[in-house]
C-alpha positions as CSV (number, residue, x, y, z in Angstrom):
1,X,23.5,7.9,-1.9
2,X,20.1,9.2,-1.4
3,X,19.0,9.9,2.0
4,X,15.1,11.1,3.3
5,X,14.4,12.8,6.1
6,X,11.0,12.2,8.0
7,X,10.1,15.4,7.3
8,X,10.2,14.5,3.3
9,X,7.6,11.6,3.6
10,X,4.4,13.0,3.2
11,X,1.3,10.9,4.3
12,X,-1.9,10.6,2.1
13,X,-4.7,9.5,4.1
14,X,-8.5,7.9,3.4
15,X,-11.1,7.3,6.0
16,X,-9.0,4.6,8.2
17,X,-5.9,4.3,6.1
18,X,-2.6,5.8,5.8
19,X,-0.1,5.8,3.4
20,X,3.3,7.0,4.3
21,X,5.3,7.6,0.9
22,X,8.4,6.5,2.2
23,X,10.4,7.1,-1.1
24,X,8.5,8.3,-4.3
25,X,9.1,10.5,-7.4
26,X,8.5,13.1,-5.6
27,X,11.0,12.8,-2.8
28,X,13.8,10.5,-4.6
29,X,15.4,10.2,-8.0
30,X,14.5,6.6,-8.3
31,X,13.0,5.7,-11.4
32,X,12.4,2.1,-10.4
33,X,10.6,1.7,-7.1
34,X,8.1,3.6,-4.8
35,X,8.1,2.2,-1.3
36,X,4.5,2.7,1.1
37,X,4.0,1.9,4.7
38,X,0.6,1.6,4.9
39,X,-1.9,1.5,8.3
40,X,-5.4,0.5,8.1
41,X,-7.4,0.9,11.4
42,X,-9.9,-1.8,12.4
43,X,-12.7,-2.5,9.9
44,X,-10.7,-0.4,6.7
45,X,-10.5,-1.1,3.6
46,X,-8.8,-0.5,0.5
47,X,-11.0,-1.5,-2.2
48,X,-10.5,-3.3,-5.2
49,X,-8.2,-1.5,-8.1
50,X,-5.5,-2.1,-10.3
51,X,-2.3,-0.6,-11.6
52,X,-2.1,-1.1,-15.5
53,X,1.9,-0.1,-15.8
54,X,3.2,-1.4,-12.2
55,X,3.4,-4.7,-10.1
56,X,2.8,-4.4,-6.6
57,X,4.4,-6.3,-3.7
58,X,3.0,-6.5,-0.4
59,X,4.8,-7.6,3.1
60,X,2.8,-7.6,6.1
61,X,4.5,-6.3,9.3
62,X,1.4,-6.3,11.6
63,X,-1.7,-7.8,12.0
64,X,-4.2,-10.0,9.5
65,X,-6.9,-9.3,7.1
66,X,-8.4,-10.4,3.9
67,X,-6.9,-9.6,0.8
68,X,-9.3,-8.8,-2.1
69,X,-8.9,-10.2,-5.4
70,X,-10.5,-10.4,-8.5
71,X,-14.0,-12.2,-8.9
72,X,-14.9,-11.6,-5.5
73,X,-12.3,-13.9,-4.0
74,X,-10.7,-13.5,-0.7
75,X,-7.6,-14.7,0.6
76,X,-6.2,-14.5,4.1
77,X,-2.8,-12.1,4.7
78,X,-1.3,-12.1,7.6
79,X,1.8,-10.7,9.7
80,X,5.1,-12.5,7.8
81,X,3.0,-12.9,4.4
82,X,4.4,-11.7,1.2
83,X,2.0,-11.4,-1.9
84,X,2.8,-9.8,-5.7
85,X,0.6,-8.3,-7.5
86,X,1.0,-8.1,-11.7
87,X,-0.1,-4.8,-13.5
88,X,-3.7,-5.6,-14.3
89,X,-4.3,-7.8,-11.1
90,X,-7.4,-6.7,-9.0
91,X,-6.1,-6.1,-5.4
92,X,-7.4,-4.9,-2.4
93,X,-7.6,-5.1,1.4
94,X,-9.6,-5.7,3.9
95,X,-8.6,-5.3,7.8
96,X,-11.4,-7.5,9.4
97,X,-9.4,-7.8,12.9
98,X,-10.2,-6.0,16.1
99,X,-6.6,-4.6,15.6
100,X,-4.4,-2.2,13.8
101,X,-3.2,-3.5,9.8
102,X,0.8,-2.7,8.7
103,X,2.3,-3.7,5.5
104,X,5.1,-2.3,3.2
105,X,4.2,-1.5,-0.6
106,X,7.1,-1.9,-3.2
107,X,5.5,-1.0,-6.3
108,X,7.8,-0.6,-9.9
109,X,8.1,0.9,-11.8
110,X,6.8,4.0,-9.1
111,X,4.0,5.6,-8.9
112,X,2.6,8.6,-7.5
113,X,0.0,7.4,-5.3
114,X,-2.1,11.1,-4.8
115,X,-4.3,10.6,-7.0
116,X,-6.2,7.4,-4.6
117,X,-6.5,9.5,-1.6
118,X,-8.5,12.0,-0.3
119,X,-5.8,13.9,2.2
120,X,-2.6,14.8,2.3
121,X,0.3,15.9,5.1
């Protein structure tokens, strides 16, 4: 059994998102799965990117927004929603509500996600 205190999940931050690393390489042994909760204030975004190794999957806890996809398409992604992403698939998100944006990340095999943001804590 692995168990992780609060005080092990670090939280990488852009301009009006936060990523909270529930369990990564670098607080678990787990080889196969890094797990994210991730906020995006009103009018964030995550732009478009890929992972070329990992899929992605995505649940939405709170709110709505607009998921970005490849060739400029949008699709909407809501509280309850559940998308995957393959390696190579252009993702990203939008939060075009007047309200705060929650969903989980379960990406495998893991990654450490440092590298995309700006702060850490």
């Amino acid at each position: 059994m692995e168990f992780i205190n609060r005080e092990n999940i670090k939280e990488l931050s852009n301009p009006g998102v936060v990523s909270r690393q529930l369990l990564n390489p670098d607080n678990s042994s787990s080889e196969r799965v890094t797990i994210t909760e991730v906020h995006l204030e009103a009018g964030a975004i995550q732009p478009r990117h890929t992972h070329n190794t990992s899929e992605q999957i995505w649940y939405a806890i709170k709110g709505h927004g607009k998921l970005l996809l490849a060739d400029n398409k949008e699709k909407n992604f809501k509280t309850g929603d559940v998308v995957r992403f393959e390696e190579n698939d252009i993702h990203g998100l939008l939060n075009d509500s007047n309200d705060e944006f929650v969903y989980i990340s379960v990406t495998a095999p893991p990654i450490r996600f440092g590298y995309a943001y700006e702060n850490e804590k």
